[in-house]
N, C-alpha and C positions, 0 to 999 in steps of 0.2 A: 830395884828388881829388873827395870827394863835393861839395864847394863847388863847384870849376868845372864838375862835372857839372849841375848844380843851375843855374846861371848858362849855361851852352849850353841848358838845357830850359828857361828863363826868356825868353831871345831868341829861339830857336826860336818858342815860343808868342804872344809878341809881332807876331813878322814873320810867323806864320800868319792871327793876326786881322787883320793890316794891309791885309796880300794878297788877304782873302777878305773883307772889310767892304764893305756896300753902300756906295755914293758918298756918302750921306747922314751914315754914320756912320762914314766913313775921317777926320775930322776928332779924333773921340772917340776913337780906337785909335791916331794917333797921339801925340794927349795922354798917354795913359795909358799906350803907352810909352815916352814921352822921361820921363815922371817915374819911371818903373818902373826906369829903365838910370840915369838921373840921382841914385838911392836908394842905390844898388850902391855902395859906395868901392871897391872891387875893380877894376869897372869903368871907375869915374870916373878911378880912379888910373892904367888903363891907357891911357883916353885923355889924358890929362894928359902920359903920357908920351912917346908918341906923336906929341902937337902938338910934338916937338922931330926930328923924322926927316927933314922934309921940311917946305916951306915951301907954304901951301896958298893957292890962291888967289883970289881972293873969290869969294863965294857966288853974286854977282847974275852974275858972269863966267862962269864957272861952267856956271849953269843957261843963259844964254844961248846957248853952246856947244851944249849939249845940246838946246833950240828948233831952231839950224840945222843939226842933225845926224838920221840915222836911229839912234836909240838913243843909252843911254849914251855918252857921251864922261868918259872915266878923265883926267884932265890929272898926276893923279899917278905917280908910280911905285914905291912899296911897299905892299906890306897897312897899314902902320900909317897913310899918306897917306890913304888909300880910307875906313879906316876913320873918322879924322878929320873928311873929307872928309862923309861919309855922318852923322856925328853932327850935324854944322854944320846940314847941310840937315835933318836930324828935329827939332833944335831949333829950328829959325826956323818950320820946320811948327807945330810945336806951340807958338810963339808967337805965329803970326799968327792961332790960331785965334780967331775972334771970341768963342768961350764959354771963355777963360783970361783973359779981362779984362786981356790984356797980362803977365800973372803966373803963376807954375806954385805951388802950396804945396808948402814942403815946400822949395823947389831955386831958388836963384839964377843967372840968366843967363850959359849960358858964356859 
């Protein structure tokens, strides 16, 4: 219990700095935490598992959705889609950041 405890106050904290990062430095909080959730086997393993519920569909599709839309647009329909869904797009964040030189240490490209 005190693991997943530890791991909901671990994303919690994450998704507080993310939320509350100046523009300048939302780039750096999300680096640090797609490597911070990408560290986690716990977690990796649950998305891992996840990627098999539901079929997800491309990222660039996706976000364009969500461009001609007010708000989110969900195209999935489970928590484990969303959540899927929602790692895809923190990963590409924090790989298109121009200070990851294309690389995260530490964690290989989903």
């Amino acid at each position: 219990m005190r693991l997943l405890d530890n791991l909901q106050g671990g994303l919690a904290r994450r998704y507080r700095q993310i939320v509350n990062s100046p523009a300048q430095g939302l780039g750096r909080e999300v680096k640090y935490a797609a490597d911070w959730i990408g560290k986690q086997p716990l977690l990796t393993a649950i998305i891992a598992e996840a990627r098999h519920v539901e079929e997800q569909p491309p990222l660039t599709e996706w976000l364009g959705q969500c461009e001609n839309s007010v708000g989110m647009v969900w195209p999935t329909e489970t928590e484990a889609g969303r959540a899927v869904l929602s790692w895809n797009l923190l990963s590409e964040l924090e790989w298109a950041d121009p200070s990851s030189n294309g690389h995260s240490p530490g964690r290989t490209r989903p």
